[in-house]
C-alpha positions in Angstrom: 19.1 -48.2 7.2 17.5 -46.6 4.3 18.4 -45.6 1.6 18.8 -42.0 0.7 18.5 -40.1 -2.4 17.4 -37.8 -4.8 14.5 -39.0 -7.1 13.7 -37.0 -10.4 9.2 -36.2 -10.4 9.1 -33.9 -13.4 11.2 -31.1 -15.0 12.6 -28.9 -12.1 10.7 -31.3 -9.4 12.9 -33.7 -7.3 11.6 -35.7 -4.3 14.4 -36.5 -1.7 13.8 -40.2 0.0 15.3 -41.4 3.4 16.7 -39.9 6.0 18.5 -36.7 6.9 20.8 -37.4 9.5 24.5 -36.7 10.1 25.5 -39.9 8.5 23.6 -39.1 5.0 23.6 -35.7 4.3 27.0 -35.3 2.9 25.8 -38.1 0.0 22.2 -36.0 -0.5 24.1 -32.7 -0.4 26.2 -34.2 -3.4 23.3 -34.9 -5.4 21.3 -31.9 -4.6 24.2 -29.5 -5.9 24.4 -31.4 -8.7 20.9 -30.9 -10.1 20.7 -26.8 -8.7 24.0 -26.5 -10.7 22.1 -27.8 -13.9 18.9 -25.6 -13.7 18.7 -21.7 -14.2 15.1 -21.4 -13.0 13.6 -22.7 -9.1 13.7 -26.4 -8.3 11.6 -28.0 -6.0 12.7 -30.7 -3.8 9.5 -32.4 -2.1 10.6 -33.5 1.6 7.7 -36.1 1.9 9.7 -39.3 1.8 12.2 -38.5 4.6 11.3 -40.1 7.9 14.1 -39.1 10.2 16.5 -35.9 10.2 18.4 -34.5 12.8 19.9 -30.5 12.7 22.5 -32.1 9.5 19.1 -31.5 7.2 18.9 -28.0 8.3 22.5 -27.3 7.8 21.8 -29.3 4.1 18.9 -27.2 3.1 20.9 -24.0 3.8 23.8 -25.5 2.0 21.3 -25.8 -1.1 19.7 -21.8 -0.8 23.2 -21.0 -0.9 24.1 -22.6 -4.5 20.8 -21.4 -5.5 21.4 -17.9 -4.7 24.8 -17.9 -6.4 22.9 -18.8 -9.5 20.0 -16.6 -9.1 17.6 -18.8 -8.7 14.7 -20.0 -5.8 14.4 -23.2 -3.9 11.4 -24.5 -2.7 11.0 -27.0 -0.5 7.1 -28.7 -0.1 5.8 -31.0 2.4 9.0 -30.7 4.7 8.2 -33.5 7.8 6.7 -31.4 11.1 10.4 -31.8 13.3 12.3 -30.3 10.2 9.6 -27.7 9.8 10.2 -26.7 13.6 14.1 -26.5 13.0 13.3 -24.2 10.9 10.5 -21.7 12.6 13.0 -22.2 15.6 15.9 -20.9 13.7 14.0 -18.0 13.0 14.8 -19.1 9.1 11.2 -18.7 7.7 12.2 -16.2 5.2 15.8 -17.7 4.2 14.3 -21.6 4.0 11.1 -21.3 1.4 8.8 -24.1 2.8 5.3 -25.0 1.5 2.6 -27.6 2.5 
């Protein structure tokens, strides 16, 4: 299994690495609160690196708008793979879930 994480790119740019499946989101959530709980401005999280995810990532992207909107602030997620971007346009979640190319 891979492993999953939350890898620092630049100032207010983290790239998240593995899979997003039921069994690692709760880890990944973790880490992801921990970073939008130390900025006051948007963060970006590039999705490239995750191979696999399963409805748990949708559930943990939500989970993440959430703390961002209690602190005022935008996430953006870029490059989300094509199965998660579906969830999403499924969902009808478009303007809740900020993705980008």
């Amino acid at each position: 299994m891979p492993v999953q994480q939350v890898e620092k790119y630049t100032s207010g740019s983290y790239g998240v690495i593995g899979d997003l499946t039921f069994d690692s989101v709760v880890h990944i959530e973790q880490e992801g609160l921990t970073i939008i709980n130390r900025y006051s401005s948007d963060v970006e999280f590039d999705l490239s690196a995750v191979k696999h995810c399963s409805s748990a990532a949708l559930a943990l992207l939500l989970s993440w708008v959430r703390a961002a909107h209690a602190k005022g602030i935008r996430i953006i997620f870029k490059s989300p793979p094509t199965p998660l971007r579906l969830m999403v346009e499924n969902a009808n979640l478009q303007e809740v879930i900020s993705l980008t190319a």
